[in-house]
C-alpha positions in Angstrom: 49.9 -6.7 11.0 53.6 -5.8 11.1 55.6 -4.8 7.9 58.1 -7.5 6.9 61.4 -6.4 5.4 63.3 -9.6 3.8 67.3 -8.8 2.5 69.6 -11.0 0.8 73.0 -10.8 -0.5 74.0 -11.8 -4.0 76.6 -12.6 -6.4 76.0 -14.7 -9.8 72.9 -16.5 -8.3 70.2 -16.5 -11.2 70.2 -20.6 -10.6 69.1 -20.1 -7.6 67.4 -16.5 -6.8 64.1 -16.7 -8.7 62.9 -20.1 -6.5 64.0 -18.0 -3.1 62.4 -14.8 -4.0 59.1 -17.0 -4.8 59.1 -18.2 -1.8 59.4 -14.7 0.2 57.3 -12.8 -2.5 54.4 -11.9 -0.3 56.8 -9.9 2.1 56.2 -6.0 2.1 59.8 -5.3 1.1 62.6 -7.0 -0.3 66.5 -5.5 -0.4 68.8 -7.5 -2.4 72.5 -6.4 -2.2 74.8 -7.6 -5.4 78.4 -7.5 -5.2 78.9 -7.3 -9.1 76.8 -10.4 -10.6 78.2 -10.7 -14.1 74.8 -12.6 -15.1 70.6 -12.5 -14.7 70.3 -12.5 -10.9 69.8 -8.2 -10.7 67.3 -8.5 -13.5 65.3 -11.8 -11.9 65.2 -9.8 -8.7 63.8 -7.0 -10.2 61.0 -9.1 -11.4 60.1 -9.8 -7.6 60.0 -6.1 -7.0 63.3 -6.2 -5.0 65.9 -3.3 -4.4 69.1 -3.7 -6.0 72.0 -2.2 -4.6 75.5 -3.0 -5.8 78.6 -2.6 -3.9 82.0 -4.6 -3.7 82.6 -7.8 -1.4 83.6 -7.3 2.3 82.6 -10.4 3.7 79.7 -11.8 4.4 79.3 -10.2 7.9 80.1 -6.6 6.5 77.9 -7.4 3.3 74.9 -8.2 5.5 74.5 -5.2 7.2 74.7 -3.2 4.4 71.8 -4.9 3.0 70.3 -4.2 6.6 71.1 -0.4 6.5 68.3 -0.1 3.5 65.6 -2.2 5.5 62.4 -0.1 6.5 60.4 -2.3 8.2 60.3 -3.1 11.9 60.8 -6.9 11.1 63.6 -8.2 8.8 64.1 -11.6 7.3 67.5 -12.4 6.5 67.6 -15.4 3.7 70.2 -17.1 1.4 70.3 -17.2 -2.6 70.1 -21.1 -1.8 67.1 -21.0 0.7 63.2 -21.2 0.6 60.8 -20.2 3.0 58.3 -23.2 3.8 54.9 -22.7 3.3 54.5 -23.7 7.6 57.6 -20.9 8.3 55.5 -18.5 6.2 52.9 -19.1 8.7 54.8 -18.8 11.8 56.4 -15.5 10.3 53.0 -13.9 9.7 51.6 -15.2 13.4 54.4 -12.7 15.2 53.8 -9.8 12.7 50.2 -10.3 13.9 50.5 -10.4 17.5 50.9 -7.2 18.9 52.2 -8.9 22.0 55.1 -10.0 21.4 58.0 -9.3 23.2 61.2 -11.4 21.5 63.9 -9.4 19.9 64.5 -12.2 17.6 63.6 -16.0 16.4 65.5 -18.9 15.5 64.5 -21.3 12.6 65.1 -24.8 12.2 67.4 -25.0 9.0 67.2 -28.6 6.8 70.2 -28.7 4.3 71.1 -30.7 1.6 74.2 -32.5 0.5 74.7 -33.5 -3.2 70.4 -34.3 -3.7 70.2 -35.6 0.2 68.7 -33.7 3.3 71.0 -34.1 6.1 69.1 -35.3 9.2 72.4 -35.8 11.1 76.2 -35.1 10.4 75.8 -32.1 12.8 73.5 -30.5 10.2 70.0 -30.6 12.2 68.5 -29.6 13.2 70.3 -26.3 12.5 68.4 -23.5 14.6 69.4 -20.2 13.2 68.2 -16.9 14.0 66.5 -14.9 10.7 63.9 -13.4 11.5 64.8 -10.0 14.2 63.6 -6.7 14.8 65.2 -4.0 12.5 67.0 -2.3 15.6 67.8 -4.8 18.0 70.3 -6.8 16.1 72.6 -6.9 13.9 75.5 -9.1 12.0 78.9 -10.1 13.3 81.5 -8.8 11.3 83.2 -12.1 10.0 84.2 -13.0 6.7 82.6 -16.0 6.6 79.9 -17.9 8.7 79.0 -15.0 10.5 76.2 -14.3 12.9 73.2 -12.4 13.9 74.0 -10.9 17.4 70.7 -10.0 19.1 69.7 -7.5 21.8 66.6 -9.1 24.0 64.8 -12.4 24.1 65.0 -15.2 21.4 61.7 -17.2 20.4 61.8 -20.3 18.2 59.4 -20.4 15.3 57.5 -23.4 13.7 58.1 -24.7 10.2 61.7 -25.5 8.6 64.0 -23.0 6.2 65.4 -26.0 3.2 69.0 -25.2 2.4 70.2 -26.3 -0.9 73.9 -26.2 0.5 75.4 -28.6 -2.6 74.4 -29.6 -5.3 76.8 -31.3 -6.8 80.5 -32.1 -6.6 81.9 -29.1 -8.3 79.9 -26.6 -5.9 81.4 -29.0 -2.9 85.2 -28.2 -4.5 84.3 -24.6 -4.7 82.9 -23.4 -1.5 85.6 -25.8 0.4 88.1 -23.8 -1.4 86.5 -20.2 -1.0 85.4 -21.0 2.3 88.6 -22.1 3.5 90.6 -19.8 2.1 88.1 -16.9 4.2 88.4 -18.8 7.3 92.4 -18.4 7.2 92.6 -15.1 7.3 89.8 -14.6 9.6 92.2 -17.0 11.7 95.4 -15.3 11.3 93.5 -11.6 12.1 92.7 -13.6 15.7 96.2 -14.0 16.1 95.9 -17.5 15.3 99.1 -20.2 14.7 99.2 -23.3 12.3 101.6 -26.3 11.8 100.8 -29.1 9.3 100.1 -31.7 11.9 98.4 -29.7 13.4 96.5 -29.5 10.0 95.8 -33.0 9.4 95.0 -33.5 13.2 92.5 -30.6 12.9 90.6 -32.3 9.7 91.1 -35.7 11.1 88.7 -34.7 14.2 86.8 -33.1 12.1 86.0 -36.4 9.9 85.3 -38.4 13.2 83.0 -35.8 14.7 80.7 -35.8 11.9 80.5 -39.1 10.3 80.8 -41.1 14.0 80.1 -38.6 16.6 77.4 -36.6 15.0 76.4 -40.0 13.3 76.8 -39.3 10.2 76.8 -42.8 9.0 73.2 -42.4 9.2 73.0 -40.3 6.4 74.4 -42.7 4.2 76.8 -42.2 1.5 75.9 -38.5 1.4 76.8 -38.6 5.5 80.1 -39.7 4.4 80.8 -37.6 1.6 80.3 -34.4 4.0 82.6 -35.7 6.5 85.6 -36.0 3.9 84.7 -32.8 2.9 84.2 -31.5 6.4 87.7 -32.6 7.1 89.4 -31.2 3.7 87.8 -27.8 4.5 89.4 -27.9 8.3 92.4 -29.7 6.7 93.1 -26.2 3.8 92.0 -23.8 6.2 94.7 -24.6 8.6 96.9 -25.6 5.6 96.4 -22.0 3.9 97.0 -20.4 7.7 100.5 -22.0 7.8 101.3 -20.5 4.0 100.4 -17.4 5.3 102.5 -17.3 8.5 105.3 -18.5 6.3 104.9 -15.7 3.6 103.0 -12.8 5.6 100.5 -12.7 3.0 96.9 -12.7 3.3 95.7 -15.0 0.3 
């Protein structure tokens, strides 16, 4: 059977880390990057037998292939502090390390989120297929600040079994990552050349309410399907706000 090589990324994640290293603990190799934890999460991934390396934050993107740069093994695993392998995706991962046969360069996996204690079985959240699991030299990660992705050279399978995101747990963490995320996505924008005006704002997040909560039916999701949407649309609404401060003051914030 193949070697597995599974990396991560880190920062201040020893609520989450030790649950999504159990759930990868049988891979052959584990490479956790930390960009300057100030609590456990190097220690609890040292437990696992994992690889620390430390290095400052570049973005996500940038952050990810570093990790990749120490991986070993012909397969790789890419997970998230917030993410667990299912015991049915552990069994589709060891099928293709198996088969000797296979030709794909990569697979997608069928991500299940949460919102605030709720999967999300709509809202534009699933299914979410995502491609993790890739072979070591035909792929590699965009270079985006935020919500970047795994561009792949050669054929992409689909695998079995789901990857559960615990996206938000609570209210706080919903306030936090709209307000880091958004504040990434703006000056990913204005590098692209990218424009803002404040309707253009409020437009922006308007659409995005309506997409997810009627067009993605997100009312099916109940009153976690329309908590995302509002804070699907704040996010669209301060990205595009914090673009227009930016092009007013030439400074990347």
């Amino acid at each position: 059977m193949a070697k597995l090589s599974v990396i991560a990324i880190t920062k201040n994640e020893a609520a989450n880390i030790r649950a999504c290293l159990e759930s990868v603990a049988w891979a052959d190799e584990i490479i956790v990057v930390d960009s300057g934890s100030t609590d456990l999460t190097a220690e609890i991934c040292r437990e696992f037998g994992a690889q620390v390396y430390v290095h400052d934050w570049p973005g996500f993107g940038a952050q990810k292939n570093r990790a990749l740069g120490y991986a070993t093994h012909e397969w790789v695993f890419s997970i998230d502090a917030d993410e667990r392998v299912t015991p049915e995706l552990r069994a589709a991962i060891e099928a293709v390390l198996r088969d000797k046969t296979d030709s794909c360069a990569a697979y997608r996996i069928s991500r299940l989120s949460s919102y605030c204690g709720r999967f999300m079985r709509h809202s534009g959240w699933y299914p979410d297929h995502i491609a993790r699991l890739f072979r070591r030299n035909a792929a590699r990660f965009s270079d985006d600040l935020v919500h970047e992705r795994l561009l792949v050279e050669g054929r992409i399978g689909q695998l079995a079994g789901e990857l559960l995101h615990y996206a938000f747990t609570d209210a706080e963490e919903v306030l936090q990552k709209i307000n880091h995320y958004s504040s990434a996505g703006a000056v990913m924008l204005r590098r692209r050349g990218r424009r803002a005006t404040l309707p253009g704002a409020v437009l922006r997040g308007l659409w995005s309410f309506i997409r997810a909560y009627i067009l993605r039916a997100g009312f099916l999701d109940g009153r976690e399907g329309f908590m995302l949407a509002v804070s699907n649309a704040e996010g669209t609404y301060y990205r595009y706000l914090k673009l227009l401060l930016m092009q007013e003051t030439g400074k990347e914030e």
